[in-house]
PyMOL Python script that loads the backbone (N, CA, C, O; Angstrom):
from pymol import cmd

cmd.read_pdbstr("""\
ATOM      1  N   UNK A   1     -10.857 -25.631  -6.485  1.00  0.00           N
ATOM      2  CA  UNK A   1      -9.917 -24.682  -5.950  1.00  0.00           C
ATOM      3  C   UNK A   1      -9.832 -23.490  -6.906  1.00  0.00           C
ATOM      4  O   UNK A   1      -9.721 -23.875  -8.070  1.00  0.00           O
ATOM      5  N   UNK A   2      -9.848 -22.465  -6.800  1.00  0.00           N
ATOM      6  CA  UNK A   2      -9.479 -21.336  -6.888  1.00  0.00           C
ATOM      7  C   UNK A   2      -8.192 -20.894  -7.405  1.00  0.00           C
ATOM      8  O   UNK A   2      -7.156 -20.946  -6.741  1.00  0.00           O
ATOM      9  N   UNK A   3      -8.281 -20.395  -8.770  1.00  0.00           N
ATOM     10  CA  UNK A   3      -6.880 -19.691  -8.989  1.00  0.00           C
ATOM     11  C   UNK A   3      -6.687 -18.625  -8.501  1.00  0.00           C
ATOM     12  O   UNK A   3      -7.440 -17.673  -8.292  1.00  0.00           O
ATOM     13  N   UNK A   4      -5.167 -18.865  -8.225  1.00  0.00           N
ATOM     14  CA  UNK A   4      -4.150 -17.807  -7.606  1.00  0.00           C
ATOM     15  C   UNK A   4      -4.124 -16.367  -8.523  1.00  0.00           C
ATOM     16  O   UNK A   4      -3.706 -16.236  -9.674  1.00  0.00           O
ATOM     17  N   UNK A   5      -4.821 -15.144  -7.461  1.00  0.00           N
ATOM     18  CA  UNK A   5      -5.076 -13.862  -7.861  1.00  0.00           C
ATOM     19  C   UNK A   5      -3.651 -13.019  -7.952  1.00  0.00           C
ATOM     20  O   UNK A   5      -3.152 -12.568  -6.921  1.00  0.00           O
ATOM     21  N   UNK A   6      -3.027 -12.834  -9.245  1.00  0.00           N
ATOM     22  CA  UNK A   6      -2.077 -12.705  -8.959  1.00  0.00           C
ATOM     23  C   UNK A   6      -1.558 -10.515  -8.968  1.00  0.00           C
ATOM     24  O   UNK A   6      -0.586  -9.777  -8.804  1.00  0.00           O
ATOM     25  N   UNK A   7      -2.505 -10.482  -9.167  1.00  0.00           N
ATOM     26  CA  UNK A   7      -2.669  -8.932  -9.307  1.00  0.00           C
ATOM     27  C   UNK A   7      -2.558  -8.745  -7.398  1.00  0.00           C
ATOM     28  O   UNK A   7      -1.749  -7.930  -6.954  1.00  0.00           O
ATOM     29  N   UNK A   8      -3.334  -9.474  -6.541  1.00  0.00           N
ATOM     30  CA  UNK A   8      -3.174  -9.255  -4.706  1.00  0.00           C
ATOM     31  C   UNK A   8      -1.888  -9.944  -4.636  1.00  0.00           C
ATOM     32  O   UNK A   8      -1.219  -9.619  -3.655  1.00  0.00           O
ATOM     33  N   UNK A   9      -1.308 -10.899  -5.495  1.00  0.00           N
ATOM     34  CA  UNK A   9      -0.464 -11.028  -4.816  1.00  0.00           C
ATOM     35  C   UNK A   9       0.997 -10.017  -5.404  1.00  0.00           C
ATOM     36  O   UNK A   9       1.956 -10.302  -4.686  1.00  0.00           O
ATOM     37  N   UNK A  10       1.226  -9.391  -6.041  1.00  0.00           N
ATOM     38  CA  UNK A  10       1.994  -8.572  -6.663  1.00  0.00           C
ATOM     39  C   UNK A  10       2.034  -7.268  -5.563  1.00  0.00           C
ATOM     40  O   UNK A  10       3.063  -6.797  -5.080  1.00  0.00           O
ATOM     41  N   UNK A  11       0.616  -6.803  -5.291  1.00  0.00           N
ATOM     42  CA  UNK A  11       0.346  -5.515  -4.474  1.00  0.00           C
ATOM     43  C   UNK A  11       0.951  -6.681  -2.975  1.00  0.00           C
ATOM     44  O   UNK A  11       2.167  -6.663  -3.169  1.00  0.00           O
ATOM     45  N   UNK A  12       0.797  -7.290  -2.127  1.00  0.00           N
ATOM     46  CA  UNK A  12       1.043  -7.783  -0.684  1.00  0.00           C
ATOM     47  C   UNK A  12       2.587  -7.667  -1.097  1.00  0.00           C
ATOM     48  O   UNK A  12       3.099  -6.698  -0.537  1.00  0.00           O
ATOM     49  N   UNK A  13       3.485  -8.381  -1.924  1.00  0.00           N
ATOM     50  CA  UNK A  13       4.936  -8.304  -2.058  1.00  0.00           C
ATOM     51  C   UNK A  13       5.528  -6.980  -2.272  1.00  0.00           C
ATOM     52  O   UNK A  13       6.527  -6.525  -1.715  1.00  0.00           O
ATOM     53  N   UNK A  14       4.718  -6.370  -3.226  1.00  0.00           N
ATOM     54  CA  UNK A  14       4.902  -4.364  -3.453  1.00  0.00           C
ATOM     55  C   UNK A  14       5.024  -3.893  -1.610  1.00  0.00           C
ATOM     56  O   UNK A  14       6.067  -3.669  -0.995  1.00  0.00           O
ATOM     57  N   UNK A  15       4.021  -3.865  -1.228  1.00  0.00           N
ATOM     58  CA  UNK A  15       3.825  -3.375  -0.155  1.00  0.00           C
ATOM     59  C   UNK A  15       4.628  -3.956   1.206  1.00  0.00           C
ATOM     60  O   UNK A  15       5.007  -3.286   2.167  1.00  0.00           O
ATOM     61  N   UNK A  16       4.725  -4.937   1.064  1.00  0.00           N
ATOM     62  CA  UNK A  16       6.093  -5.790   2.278  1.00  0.00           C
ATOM     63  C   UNK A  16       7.526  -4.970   2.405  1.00  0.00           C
ATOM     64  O   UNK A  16       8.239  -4.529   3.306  1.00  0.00           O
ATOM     65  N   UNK A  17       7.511  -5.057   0.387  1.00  0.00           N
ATOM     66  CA  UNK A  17       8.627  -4.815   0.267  1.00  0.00           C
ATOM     67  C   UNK A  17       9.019  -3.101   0.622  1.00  0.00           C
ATOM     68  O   UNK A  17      10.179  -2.768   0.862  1.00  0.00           O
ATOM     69  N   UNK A  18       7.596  -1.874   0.608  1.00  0.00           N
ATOM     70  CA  UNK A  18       7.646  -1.286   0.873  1.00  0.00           C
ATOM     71  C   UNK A  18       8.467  -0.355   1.898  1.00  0.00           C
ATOM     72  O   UNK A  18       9.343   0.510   1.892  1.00  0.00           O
ATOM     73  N   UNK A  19       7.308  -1.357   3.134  1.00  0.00           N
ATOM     74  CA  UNK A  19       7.430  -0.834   4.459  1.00  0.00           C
ATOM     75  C   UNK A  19       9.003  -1.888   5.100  1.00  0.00           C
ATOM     76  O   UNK A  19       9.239  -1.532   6.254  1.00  0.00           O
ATOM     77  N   UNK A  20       9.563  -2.505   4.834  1.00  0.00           N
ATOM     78  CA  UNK A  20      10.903  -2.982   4.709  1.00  0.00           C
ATOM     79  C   UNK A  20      11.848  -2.066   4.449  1.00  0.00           C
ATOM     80  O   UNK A  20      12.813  -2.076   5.213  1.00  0.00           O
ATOM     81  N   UNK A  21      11.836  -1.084   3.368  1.00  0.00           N
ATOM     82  CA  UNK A  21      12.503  -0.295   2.914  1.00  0.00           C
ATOM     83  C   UNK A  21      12.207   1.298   3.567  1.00  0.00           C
ATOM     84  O   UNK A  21      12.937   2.282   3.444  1.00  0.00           O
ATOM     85  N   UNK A  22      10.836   1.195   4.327  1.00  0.00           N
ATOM     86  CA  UNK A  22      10.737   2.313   5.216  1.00  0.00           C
ATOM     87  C   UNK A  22      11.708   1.712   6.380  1.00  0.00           C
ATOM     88  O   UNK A  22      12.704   2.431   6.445  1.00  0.00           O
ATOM     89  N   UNK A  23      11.759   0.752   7.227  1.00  0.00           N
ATOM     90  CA  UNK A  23      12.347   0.379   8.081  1.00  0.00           C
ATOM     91  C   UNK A  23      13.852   0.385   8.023  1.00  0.00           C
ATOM     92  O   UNK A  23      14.573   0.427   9.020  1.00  0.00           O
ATOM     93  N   UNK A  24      14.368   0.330   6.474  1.00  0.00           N
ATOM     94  CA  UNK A  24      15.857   0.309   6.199  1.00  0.00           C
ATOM     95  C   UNK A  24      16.336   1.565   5.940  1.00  0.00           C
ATOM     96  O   UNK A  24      17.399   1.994   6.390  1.00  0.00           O
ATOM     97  N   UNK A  25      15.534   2.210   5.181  1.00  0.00           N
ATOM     98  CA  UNK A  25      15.832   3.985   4.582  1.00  0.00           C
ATOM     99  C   UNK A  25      15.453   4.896   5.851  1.00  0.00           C
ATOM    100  O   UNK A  25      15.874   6.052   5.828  1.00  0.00           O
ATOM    101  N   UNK A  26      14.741   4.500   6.890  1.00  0.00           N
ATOM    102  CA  UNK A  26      14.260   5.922   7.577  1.00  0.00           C
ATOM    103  C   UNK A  26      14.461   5.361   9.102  1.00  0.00           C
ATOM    104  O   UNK A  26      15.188   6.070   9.797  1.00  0.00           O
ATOM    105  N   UNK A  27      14.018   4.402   9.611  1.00  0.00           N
ATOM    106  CA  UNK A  27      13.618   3.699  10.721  1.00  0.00           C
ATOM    107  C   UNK A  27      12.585   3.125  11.299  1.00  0.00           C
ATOM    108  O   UNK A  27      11.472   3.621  11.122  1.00  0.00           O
ATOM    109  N   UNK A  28      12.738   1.988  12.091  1.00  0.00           N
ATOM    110  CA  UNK A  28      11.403   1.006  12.481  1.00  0.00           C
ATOM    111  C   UNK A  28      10.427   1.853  12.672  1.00  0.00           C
ATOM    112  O   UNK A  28       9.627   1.329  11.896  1.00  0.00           O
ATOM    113  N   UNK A  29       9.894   2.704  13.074  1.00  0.00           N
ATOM    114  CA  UNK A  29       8.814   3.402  13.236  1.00  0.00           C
ATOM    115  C   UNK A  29       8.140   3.760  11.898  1.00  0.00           C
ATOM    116  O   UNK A  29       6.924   3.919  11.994  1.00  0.00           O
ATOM    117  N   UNK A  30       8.703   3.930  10.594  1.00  0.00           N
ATOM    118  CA  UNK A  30       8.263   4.088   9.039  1.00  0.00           C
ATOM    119  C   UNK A  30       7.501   2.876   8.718  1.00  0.00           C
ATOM    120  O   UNK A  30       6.332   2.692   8.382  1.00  0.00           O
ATOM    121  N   UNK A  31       8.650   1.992   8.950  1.00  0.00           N
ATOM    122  CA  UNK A  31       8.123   0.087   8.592  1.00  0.00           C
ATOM    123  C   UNK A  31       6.960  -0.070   9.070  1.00  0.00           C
ATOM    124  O   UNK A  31       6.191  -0.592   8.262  1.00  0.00           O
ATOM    125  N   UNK A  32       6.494   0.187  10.116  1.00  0.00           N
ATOM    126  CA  UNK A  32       5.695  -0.133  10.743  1.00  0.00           C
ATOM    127  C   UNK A  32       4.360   0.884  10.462  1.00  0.00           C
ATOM    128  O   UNK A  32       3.211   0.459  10.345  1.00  0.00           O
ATOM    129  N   UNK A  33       4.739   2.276  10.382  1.00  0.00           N
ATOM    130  CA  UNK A  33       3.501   2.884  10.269  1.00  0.00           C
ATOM    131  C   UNK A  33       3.288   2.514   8.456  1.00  0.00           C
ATOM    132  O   UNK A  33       2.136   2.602   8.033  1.00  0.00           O
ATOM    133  N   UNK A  34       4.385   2.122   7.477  1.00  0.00           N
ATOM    134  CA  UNK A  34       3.481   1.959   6.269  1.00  0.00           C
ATOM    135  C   UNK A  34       3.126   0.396   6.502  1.00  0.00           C
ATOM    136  O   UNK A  34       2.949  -0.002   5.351  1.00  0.00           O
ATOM    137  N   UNK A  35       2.974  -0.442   7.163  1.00  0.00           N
ATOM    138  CA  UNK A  35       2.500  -1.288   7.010  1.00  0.00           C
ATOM    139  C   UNK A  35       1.130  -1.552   7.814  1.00  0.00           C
ATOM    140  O   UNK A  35       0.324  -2.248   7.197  1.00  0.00           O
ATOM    141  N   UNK A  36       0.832  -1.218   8.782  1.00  0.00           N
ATOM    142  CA  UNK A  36      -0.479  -0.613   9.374  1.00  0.00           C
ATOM    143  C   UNK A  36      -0.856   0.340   8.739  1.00  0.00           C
ATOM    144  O   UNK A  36      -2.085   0.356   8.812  1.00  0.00           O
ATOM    145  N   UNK A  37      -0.526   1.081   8.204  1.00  0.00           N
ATOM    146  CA  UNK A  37      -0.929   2.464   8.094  1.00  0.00           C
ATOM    147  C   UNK A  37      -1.336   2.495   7.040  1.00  0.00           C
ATOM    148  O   UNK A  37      -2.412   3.055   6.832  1.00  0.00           O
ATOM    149  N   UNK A  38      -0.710   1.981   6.148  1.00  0.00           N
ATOM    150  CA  UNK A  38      -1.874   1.542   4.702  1.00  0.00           C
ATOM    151  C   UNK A  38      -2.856   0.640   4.508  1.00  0.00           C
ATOM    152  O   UNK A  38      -3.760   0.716   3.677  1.00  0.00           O
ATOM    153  N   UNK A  39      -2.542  -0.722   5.757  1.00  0.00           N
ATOM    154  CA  UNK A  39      -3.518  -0.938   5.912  1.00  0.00           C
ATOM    155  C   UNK A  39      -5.051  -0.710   6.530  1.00  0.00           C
ATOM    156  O   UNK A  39      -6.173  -1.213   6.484  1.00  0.00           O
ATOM    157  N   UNK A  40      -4.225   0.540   7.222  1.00  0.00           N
ATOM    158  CA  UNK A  40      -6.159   1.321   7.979  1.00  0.00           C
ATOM    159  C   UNK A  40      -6.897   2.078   6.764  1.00  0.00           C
ATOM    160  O   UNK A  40      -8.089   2.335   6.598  1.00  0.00           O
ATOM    161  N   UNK A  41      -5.682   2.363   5.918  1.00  0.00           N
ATOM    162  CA  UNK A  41      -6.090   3.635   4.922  1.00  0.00           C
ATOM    163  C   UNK A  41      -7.408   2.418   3.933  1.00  0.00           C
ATOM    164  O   UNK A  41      -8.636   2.348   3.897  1.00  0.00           O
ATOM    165  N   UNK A  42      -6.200   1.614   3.242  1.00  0.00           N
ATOM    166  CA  UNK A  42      -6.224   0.790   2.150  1.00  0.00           C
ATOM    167  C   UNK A  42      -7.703   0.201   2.286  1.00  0.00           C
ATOM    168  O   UNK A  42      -8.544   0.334   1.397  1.00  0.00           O
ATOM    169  N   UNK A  43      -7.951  -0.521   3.594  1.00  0.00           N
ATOM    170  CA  UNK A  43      -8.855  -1.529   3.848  1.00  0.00           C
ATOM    171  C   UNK A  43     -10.391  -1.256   3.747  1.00  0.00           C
ATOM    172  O   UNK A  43     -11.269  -1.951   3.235  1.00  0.00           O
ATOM    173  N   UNK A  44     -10.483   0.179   4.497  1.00  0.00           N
ATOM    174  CA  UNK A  44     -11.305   1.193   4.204  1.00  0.00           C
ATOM    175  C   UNK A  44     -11.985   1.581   3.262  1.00  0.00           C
ATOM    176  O   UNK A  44     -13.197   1.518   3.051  1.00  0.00           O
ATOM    177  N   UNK A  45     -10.580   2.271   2.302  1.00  0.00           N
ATOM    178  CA  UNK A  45     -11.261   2.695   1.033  1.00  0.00           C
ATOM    179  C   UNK A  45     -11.678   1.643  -0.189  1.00  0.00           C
ATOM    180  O   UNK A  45     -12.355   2.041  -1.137  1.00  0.00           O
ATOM    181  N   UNK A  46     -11.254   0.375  -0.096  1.00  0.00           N
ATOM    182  CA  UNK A  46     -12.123  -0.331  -0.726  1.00  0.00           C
ATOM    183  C   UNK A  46     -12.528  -0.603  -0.380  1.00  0.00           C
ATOM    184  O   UNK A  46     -13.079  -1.393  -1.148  1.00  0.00           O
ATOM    185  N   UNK A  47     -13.205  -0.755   1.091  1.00  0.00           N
ATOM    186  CA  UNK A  47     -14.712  -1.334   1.225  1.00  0.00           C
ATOM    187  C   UNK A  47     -15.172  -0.915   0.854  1.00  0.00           C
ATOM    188  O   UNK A  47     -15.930  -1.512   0.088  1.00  0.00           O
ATOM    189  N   UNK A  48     -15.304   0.945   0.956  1.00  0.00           N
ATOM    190  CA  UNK A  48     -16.524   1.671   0.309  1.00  0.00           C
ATOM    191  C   UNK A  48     -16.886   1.974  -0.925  1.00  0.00           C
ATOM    192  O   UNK A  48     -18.017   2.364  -1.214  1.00  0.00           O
ATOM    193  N   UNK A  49     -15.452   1.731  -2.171  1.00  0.00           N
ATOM    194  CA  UNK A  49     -15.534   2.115  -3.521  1.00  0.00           C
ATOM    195  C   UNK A  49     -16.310   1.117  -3.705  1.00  0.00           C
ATOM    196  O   UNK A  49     -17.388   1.357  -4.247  1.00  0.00           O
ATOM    197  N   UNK A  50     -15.966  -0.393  -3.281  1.00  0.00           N
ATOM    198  CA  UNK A  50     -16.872  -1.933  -3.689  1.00  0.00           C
ATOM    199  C   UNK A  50     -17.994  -1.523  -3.698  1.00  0.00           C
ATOM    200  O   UNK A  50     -18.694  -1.763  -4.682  1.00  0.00           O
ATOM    201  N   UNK A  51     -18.598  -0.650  -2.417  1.00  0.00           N
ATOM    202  CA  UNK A  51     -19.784  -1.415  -2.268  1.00  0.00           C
ATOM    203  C   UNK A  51     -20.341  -0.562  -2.366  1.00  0.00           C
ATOM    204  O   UNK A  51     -21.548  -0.775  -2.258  1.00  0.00           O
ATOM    205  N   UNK A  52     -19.835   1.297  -2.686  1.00  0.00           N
ATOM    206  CA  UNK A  52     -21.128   2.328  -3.464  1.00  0.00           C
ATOM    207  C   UNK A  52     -20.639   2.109  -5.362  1.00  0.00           C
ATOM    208  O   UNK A  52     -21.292   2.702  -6.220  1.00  0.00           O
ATOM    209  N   UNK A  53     -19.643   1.347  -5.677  1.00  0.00           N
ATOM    210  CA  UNK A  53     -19.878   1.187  -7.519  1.00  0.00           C
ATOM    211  C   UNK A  53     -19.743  -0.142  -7.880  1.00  0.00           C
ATOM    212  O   UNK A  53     -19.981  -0.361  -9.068  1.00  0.00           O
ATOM    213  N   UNK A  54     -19.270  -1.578  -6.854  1.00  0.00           N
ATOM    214  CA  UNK A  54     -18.514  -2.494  -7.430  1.00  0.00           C
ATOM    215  C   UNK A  54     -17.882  -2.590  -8.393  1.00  0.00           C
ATOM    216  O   UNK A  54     -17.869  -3.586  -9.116  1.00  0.00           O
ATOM    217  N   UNK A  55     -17.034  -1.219  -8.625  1.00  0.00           N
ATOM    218  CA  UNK A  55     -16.470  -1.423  -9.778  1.00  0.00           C
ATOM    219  C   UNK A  55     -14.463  -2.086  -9.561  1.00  0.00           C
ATOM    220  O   UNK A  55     -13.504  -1.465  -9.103  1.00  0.00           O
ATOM    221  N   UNK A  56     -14.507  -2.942  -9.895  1.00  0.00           N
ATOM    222  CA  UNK A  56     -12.988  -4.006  -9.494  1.00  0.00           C
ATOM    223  C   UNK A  56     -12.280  -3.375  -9.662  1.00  0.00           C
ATOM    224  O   UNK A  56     -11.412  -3.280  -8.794  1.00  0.00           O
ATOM    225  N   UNK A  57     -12.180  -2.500 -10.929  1.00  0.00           N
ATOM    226  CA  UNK A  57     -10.723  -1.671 -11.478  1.00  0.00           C
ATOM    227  C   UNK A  57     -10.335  -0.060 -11.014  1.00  0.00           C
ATOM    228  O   UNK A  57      -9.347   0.674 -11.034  1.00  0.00           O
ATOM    229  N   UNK A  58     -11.975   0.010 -10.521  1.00  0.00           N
ATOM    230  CA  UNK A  58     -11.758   1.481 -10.117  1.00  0.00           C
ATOM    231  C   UNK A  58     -10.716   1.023  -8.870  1.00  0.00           C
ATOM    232  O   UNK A  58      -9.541   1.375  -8.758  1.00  0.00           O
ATOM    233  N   UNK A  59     -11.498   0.113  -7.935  1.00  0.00           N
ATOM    234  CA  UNK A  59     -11.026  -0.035  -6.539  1.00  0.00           C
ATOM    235  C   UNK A  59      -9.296  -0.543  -6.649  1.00  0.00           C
ATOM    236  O   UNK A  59      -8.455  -0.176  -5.828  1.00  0.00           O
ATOM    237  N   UNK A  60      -9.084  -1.187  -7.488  1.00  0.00           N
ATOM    238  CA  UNK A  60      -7.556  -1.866  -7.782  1.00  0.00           C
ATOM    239  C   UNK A  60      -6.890  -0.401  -8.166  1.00  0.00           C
ATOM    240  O   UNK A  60      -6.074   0.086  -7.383  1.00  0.00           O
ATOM    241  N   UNK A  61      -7.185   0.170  -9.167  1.00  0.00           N
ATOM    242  CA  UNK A  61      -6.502   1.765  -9.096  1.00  0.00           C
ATOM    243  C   UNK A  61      -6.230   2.311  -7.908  1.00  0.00           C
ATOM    244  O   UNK A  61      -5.067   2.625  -7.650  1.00  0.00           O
ATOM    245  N   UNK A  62      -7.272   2.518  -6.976  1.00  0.00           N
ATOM    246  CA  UNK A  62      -7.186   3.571  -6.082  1.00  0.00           C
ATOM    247  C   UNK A  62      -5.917   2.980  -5.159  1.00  0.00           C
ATOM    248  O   UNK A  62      -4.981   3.558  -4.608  1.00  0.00           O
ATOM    249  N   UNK A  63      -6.373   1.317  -5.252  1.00  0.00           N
ATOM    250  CA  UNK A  63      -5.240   0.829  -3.970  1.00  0.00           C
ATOM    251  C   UNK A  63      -4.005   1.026  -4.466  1.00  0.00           C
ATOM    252  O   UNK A  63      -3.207   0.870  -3.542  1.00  0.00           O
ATOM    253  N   UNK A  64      -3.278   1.379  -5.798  1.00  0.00           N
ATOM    254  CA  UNK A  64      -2.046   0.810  -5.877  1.00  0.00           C
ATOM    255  C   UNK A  64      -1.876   2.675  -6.476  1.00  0.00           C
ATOM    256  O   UNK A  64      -0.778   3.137  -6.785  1.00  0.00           O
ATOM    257  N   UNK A  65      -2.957   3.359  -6.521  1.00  0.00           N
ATOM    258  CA  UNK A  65      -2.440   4.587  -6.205  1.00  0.00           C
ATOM    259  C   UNK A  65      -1.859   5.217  -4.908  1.00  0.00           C
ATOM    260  O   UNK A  65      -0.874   5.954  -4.857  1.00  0.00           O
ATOM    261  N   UNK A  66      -2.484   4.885  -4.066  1.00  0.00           N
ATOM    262  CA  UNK A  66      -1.883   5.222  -2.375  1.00  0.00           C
ATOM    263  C   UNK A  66      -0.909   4.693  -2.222  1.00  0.00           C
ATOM    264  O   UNK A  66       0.095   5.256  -1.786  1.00  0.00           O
ATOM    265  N   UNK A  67      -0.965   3.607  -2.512  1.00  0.00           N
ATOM    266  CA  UNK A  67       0.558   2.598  -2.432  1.00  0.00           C
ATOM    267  C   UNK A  67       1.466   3.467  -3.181  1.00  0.00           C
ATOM    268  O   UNK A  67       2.305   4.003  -2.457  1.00  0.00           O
ATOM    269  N   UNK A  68       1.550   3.794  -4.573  1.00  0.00           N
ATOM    270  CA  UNK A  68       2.330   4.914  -4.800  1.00  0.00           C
ATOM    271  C   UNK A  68       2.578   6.126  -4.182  1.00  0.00           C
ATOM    272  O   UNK A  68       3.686   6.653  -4.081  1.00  0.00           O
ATOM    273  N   UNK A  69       1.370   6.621  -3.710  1.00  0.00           N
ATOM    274  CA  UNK A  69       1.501   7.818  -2.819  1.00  0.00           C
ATOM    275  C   UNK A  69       2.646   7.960  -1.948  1.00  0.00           C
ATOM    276  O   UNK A  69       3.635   8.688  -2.035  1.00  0.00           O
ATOM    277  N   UNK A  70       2.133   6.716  -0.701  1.00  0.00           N
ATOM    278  CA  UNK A  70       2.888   5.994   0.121  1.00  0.00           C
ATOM    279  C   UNK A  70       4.563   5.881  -0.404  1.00  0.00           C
ATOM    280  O   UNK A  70       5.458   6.074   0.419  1.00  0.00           O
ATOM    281  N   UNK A  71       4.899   5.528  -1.950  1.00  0.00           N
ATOM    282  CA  UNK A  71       6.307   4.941  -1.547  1.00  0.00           C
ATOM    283  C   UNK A  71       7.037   6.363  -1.955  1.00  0.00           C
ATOM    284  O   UNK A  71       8.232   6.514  -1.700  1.00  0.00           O
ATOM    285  N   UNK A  72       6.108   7.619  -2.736  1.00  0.00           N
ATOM    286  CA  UNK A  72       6.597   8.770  -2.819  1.00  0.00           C
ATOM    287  C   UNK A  72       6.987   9.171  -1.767  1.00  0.00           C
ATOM    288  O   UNK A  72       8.154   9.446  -1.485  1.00  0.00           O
ATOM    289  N   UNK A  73       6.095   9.240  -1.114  1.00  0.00           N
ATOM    290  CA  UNK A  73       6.196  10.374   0.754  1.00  0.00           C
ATOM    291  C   UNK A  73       7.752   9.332   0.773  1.00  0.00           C
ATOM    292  O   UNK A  73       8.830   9.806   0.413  1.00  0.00           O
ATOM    293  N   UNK A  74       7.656   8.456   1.066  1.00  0.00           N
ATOM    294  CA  UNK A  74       8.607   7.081   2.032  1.00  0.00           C
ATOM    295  C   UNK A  74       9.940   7.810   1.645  1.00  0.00           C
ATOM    296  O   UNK A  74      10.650   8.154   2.590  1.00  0.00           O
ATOM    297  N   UNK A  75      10.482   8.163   0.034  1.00  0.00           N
ATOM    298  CA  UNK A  75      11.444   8.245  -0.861  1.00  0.00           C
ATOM    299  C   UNK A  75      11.615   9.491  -0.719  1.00  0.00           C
ATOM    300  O   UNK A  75      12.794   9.830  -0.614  1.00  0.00           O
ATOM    301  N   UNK A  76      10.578  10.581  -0.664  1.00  0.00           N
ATOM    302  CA  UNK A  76      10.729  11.879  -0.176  1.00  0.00           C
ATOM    303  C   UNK A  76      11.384  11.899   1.232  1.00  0.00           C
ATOM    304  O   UNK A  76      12.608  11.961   1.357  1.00  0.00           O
ATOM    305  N   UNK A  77      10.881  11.868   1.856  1.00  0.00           N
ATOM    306  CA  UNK A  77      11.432  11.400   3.235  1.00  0.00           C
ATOM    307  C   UNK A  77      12.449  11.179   3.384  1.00  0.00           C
ATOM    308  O   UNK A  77      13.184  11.994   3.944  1.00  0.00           O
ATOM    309  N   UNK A  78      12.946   9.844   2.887  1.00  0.00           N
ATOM    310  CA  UNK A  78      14.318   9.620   3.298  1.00  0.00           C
ATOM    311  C   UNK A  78      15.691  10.637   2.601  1.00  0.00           C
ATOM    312  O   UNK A  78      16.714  10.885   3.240  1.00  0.00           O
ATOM    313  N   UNK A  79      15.410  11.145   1.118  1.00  0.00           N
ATOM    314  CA  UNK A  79      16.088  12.107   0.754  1.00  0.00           C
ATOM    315  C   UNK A  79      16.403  13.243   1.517  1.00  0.00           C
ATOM    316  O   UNK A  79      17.356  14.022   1.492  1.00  0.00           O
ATOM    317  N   UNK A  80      15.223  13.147   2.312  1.00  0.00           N
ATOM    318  CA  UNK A  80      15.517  14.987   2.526  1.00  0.00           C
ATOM    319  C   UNK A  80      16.355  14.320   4.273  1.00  0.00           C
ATOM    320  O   UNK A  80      16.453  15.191   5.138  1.00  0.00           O
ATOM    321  N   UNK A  81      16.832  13.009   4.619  1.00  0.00           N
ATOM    322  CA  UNK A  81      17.577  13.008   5.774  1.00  0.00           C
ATOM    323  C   UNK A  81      16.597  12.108   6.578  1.00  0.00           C
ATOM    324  O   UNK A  81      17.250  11.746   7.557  1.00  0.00           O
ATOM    325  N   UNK A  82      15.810  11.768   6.623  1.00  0.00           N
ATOM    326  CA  UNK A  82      14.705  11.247   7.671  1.00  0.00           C
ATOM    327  C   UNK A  82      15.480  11.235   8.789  1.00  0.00           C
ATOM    328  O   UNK A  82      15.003  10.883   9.868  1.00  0.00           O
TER     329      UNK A  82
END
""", "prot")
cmd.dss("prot")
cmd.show_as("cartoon", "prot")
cmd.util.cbc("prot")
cmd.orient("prot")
């Protein structure tokens, strides 16, 4: 068996907890588009970082940069009134 990756599992709870807090701060339509919506982005762009550098850390950066991106816009957003 396989040890528990705990770096995916930190980012899946980050990101739950995200789009939860889009759904509470702005409305169901936020929740929902950051939780699809990073996942169309997310899923994407590491396939392709993997598989034109395999490089693990580049690709783990990029994901938990958008994810930041993501909870900026989310936090922007709701400040300015969503």
């Amino acid at each position: 068996m396989r040890r528990l990756n705990i770096d995916a599992l930190v980012y899946c709870l980050v990101s739950a907890a995200l789009a939860i807090a889009g759904w509470k701060l702005v409305d169901h339509r936020a929740g929902l588009l950051l939780s699809v919506g990073l996942f169309l982005i997310v899923m994407p762009t590491s396939a392709v970082v993997l598989s034109r550098t395999g490089n693990f850390a580049l690709e783990r950066g990029i994901r938990w940069g958008i994810l930041a991106l993501a909870a900026l816009a989310l936090f922007s957003f709701a400040d300015l009134g969503g």
